[in-house]
N, C-alpha and C positions, 0 to 999 in steps of 0.2 A: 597638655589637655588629654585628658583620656580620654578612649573610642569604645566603642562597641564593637565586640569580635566573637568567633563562632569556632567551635571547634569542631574539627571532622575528624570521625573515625577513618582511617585508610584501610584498614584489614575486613576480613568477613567476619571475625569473632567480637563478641562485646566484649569491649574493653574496662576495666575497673583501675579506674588509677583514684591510688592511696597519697592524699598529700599530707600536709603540714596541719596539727591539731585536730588530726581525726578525721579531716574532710575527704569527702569522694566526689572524682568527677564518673559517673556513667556514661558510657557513649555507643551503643545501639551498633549492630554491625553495618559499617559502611555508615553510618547517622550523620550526627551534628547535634551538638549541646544547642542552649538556649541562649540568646545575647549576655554576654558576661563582659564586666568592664578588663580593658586588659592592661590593667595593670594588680589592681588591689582583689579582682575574681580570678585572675591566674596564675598570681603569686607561688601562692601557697600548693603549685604541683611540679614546678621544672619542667615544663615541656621542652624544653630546648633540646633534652638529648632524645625526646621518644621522637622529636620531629628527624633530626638527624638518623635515625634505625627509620625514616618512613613509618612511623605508625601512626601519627597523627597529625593535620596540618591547623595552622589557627586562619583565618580570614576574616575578610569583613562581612560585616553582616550585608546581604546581596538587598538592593538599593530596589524598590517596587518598580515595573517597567510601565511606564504611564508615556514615555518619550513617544512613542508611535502614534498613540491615538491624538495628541497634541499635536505633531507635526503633520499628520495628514490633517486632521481640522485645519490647519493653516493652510495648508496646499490646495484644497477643496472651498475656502474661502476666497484665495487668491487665484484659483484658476477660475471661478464661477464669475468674479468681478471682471479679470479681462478678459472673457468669452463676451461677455451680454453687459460688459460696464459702460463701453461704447455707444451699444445701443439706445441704452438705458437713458445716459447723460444726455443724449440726443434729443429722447421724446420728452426729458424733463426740461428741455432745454425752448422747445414749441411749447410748454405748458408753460413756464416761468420764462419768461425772455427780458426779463431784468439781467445784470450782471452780478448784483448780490446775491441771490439765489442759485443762480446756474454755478457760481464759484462754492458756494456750501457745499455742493453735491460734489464736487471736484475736488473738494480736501476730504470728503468723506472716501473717495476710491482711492485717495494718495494717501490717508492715511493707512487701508487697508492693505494697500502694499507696498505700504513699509513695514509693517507688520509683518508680512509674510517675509519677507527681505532680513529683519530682524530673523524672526524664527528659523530661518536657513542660517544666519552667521551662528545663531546659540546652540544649532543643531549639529553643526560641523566641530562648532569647538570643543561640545559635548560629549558628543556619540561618535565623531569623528566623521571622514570622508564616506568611508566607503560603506558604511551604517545607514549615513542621508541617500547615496546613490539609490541604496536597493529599496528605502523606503520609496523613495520620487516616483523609483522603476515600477513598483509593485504598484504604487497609485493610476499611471500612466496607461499600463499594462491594464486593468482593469478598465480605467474610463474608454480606452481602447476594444475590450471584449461587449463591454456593455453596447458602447454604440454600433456595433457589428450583431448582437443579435438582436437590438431592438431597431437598429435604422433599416438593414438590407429588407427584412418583410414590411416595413414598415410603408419605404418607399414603392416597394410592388404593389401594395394593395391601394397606395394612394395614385400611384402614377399608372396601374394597367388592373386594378378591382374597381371600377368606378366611382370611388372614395368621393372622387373631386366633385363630380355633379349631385351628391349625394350629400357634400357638405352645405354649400350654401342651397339646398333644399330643404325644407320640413322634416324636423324629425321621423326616425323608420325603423322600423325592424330590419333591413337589409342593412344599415347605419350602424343599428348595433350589432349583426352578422358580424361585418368586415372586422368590428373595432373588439369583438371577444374571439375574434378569429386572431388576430393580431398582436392579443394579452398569450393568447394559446400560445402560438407558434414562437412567440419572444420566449415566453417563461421557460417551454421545453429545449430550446435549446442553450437557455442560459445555464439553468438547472446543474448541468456537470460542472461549467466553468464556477458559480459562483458558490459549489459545495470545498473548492481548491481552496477560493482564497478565504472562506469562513473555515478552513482546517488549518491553514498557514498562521491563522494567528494563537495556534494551538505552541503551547510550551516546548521546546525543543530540551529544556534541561530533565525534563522528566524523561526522556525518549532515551536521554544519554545515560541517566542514570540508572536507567533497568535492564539496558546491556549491562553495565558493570556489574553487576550486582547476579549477571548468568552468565560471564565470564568466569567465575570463579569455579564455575561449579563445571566448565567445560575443558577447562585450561589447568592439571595441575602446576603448573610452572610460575603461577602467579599468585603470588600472596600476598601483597599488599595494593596499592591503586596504583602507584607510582610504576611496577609491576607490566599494569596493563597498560597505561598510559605510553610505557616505554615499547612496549609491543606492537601495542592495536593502535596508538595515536594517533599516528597521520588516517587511518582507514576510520575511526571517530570523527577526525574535525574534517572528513571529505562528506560526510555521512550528514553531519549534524552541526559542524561550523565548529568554530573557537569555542571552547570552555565557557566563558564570558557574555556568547551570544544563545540567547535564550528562546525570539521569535524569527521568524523572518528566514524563511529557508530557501537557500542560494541555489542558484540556475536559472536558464533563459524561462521564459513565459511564453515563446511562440508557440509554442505545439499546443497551448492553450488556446489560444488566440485564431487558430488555422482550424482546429478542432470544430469551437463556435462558429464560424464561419463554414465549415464543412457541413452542420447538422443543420443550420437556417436555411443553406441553400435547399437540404433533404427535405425539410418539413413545408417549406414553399414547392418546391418539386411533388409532394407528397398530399400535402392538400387542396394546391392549386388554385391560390386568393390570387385569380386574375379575372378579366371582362366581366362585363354587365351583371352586377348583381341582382341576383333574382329575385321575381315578387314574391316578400314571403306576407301572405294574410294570415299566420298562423304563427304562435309563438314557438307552438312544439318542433316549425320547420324549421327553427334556428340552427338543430342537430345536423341541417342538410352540409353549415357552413365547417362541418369537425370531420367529415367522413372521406377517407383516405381514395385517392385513386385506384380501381382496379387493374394497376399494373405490377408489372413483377419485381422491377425493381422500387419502387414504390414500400413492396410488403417484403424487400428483401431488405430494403433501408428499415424498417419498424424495428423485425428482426434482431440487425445488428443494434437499434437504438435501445432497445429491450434488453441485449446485454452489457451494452457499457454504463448503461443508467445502473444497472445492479452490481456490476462492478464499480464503477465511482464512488457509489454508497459502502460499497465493504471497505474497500480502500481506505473512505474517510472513517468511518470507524475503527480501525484499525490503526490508525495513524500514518498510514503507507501513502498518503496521497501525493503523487507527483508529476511534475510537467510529463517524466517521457509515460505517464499513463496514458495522456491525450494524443500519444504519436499513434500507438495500439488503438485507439478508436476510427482516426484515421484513415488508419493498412486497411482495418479489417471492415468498412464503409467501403473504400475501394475495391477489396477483394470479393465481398460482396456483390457489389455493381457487375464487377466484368461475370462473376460465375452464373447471376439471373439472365446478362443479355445471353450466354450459352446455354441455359437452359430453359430460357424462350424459345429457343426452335423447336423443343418437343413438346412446349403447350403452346401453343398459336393463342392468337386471340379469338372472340368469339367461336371458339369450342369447348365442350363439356369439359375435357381437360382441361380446360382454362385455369378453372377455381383449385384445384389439385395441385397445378402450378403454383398457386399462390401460394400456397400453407407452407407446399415443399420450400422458397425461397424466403421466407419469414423462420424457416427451422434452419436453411441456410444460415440465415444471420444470425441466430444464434450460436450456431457449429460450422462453421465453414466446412468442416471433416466432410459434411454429411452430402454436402453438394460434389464433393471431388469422388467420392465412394458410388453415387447417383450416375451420372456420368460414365464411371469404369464399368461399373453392372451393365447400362444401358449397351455399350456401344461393344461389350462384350458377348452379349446375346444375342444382338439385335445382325438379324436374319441377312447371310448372302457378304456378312461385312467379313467377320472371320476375324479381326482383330484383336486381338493379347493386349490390352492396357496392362501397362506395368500398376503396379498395386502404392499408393501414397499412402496406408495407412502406417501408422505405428507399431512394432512386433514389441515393444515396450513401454505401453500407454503411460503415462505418471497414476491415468486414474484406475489402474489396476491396482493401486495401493490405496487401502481404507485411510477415510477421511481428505482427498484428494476429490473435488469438483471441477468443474469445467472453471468456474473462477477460479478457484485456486493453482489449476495448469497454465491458465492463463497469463496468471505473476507468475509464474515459475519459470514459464518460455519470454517472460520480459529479460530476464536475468539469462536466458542461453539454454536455460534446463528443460530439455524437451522429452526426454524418457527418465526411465527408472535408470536405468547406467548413468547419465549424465548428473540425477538428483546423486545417487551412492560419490558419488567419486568428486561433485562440488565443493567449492571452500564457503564448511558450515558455517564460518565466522563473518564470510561477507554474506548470505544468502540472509543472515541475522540481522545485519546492518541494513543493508536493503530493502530486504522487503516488508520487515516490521512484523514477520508474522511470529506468534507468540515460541518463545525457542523449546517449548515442550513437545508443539506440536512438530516441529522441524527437525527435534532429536528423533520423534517417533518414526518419520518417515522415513529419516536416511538409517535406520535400523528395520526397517520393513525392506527398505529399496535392498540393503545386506544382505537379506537372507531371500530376499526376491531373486539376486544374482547369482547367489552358491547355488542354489535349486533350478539353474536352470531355466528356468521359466522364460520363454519367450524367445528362445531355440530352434532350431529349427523343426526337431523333434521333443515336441515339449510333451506330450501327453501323460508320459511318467513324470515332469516334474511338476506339471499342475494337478495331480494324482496326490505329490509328496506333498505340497502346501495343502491342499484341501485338507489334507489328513491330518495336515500339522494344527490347521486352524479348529481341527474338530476335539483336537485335545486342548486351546484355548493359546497356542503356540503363532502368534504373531510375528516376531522380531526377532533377531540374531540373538540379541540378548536373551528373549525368553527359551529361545533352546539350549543356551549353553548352561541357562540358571538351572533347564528341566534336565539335561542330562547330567549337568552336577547333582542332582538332586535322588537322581535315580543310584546314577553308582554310589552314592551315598548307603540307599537302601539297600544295594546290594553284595554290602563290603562286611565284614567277620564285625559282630559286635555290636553291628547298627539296625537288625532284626530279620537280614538279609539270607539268602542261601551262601555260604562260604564257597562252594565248588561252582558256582555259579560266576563267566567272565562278568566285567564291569559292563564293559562296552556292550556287550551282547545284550544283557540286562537292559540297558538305555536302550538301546537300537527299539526291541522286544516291549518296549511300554510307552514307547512315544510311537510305535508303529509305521517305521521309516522304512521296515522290508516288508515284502510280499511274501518272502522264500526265504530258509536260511541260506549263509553266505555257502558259495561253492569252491571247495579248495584253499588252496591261499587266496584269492578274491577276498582284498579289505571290506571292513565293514564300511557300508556308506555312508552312515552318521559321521564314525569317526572321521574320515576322509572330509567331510563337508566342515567338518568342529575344527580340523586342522588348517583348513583353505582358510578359518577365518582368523586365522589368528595375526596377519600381517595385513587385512584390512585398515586402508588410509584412516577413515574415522570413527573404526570401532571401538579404539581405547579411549577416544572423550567420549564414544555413548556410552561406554561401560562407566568411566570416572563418575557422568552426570547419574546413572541409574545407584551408584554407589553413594557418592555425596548426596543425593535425597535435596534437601533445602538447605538454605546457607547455613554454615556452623555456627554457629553460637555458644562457642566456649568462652567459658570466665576466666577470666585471664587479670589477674591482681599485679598493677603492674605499681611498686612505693616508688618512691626515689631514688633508692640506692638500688632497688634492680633494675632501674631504668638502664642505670650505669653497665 
């Protein structure tokens, strides 16, 4: 019986294979042909030997992923029946108390889960064991998040908002206070958790296949898949699972889970749907039921809720979303919390300073920095004390390098990377895999963080080296790379022939028009260009930024491969 099968390119170049009566198969760099029968469609090229040389593999055509959405419908039927089937069969049991009718109903819930009983054996035998696990888990996991940010406020506003005496009363506006007080405070704190698991059902084979495809261009070493495969493998299937597995991305879910339940307790702490709800005669005083405590940690929780909601969101766009992003929400709730009760003592309550207080601990949660720098200022000035606080801030911020924000330091220091040294001298291949951030932007920086480091900058005596950057950026000098392309380019002009002065040094030239001295050199004192051009030449990964800045986009050479020079 013949199949249908697909052919992959392995290499970064299109491939042109010439087969049998003139026919051509094309195959796109890194691609895949169209379904082709594999017998009497790929007859006529011999792949057998270009597979053996790694150039191209044949497969089956990949099978549409519909298993998940199936088996959770199944899971979601079968947990709904025995949560409330019980009950269910109970009250139909007071309404019909015959025995022909109450037993319909009970072949109705038996057949249902058999059903689901079925759909677990064809799901295991299918997809296998540990495919259902994480399916179930993911399901579990979620009915778990859900019920923790819509039960915890739920139960406070029924059991200490006056809810109760409120229900079996006359409809009210206080009634509807509680109950859009209640949509509020569920939704906001669902919000991060359920942008996870609406991103987890996001394609993981796309994510894999666009590292491959800028491995190439980072890594001369590797020329065909099998290549990278044999390299990066195990750091791909840690990253993004088995080849094979295309949804469903592995790891615990509690830091989600702890997260949700961190932000519910905040936003009840924060709005405070408790006691006697008040007469509202007034529909515009509904706004009375949204409006945040004035206290400090109160607007130091917004704050922090302020930045992890915008980071959550980048994240999911980016494709980066993961359990330990919700550990980081966490820390920085708590670190939060403790820095507002220390900076409660210096706004009291009811004092003018009060509201100053506020803003300062709402810019806290945003920046934690900014609360520990608050702090050292104070207790350094502040009269009769005489105290030296030693200084926590950064002598090598990340975001002293362009296109670097407080979100983007923020994933940087999840991965370890907390300055410009730590970014320079990281392993660009996992920071790749990781953090999902696009690898142009990530080439860029760790060619900034380069040239950030040779110059000194953030030294202890930095003035001249933040003197030499500025100067460098004022001639449009960025990155390692753009000064070694600019000083190539200069001795170029400067060399017999190429419309230069002949008695004129190279290096001086360069020095002299990128504007790297103040003064000519004194004596034998090196030039400090050169000096700088030479420090970088044993830079860890400066020859895959130069390779990437060299290779441009994948290659795309034609490459005519017949039969007999397959051989």
């Amino acid at each position: 019986m013949n199949m249908l099968k697909v052919v992959r390119n392995l290499t970064p170049k299109r491939l042109r294979i010439e087969g049998e009566d003139g026919q051509w198969l094309v195959l796109a760099p890194l691609g895949t042909s169209g379904p082709v029968d594999d017998k009497a469609g790929l007859a006529p090229f011999r792949l057998e030997r270009l597979m053996l040389q790694n150039l191209v593999s044949v497969e089956d055509v990949p099978a549409t992923e519909k298993f998940e959405w199936v088996f959770q419908l199944a899971l979601t039927v079968g947990f709904v029946y025995l949560v409330f089937g019980t009950q269910l069969i109970g009250e139909v049991a007071k309404s019909h108390p015959t025995v022909a009718e109450y037993s319909v109903h009970l072949w109705i819930g038996g057949a249902l889960v058999i059903v689901l009983c079925l759909a677990l054996v064809v799901a295991i035998t299918w997809k296998g064991r540990e495919v259902v696990q994480r399916v179930a888990a993911q399901f579990f996991s979620l009915f778990l998040i859900l019920a923790t940010g819509i039960g915890l406020p739920a139960l406070a506003i029924f059991y200490f908002g006056g809810v109760r005496g409120l229900i079996h009363g006359a409809l009210s506006l206080e009634l509807l206070g509680r109950l859009l007080q209640l949509v509020f405070i569920a939704t906001a704190s669902l919000l991060p958790a359920l942008l996870y698991f609406l991103f987890d059902r996001q394609q993981l084979g796309t994510l894999r296949q666009r590292f491959e495809q800028q491995i190439f261009r980072l890594d001369p070493s590797v020329k065909t898949l099998t290549d990278v495969r044999a390299r990066y493998g195990q750091q791909i299937e840690e990253a993004y699972g088995a080849v094979r597995e295309v949804r469903l991305i592995r790891g615990t879910r509690w830091p989600i889970l702890v997260a949700t339940l961190v932000l519910a307790i905040g936003w009840i702490l924060t709005l405070l749907p408790v006691g006697d709800a008040s007469k509202v005669s007034d529909p515009a005083q509904l706004w009375r039921f949204f409006e945040p405590q004035p206290t400090l940690v109160a607007f130091g929780f917004l704050g922090s809720y302020f930045f992890a909601l915008n980071m959550v969101l980048r994240r999911y766009v980016r494709g980066d979303l993961k359990p330990k992003a919700y550990s980081g929400i966490v820390v920085r709730i708590f670190v939060v919390v403790v820095l507002a009760w220390v900076v409660g003592l210096l706004f009291p309550d009811n004092t003018p300073r009060h509201t100053m207080g506020l803003i300062l601990v709402f810019f806290i949660g945003i920046v934690p920095e900014t609360g520990l720098t608050f702090l050292r200022e104070s207790l350094s000035s502040h009269r009769g004390l005489g105290w030296t606080v030693p200084s926590l801030e950064e002598r090598q911020p990340l975001t002293a390098l362009e296109g670097i924000d407080l979100y983007e330091r923020s994933r940087l220091m999840d991965e370890g990377v907390t300055n410009v040294q730590g970014l320079a001298h990281h392993d660009l291949i996992d920071l790749m895999l990781e953090t999902r951030i696009p690898a142009p932007r990530l080439v860029d920086w760790i060619d900034q963080a380069i040239l950030y480091l040779h110059l000194g900058v953030g030294a202890s005596e930095d003035a001249k080296a933040v003197a030499a950057r500025q100067r460098l950026r004022s001639y449009g000098i960025r990155t390692a790379t753009n000064l070694e392309q600019a000083v190539e380019a200069s001795e170029q002009r400067g060399r017999p022939g190429q419309g230069g002065k002949q008695d004129q040094p190279d290096a001086a030239e360069a020095g002299r028009l990128l504007g790297l001295l103040n003064e000519p050199t004194r004596g034998d004192e090196p030039l400090r260009i050169r000096v700088i051009l030479d420090s970088l030449k044993d830079d860890e990964w400066l020859a895959a930024v130069r390779y990437w800045r060299k290779k441009g986009e994948v290659e795309e050479e034609v490459v005519t491969l017949t039969p007999s020079a397959a051989a």
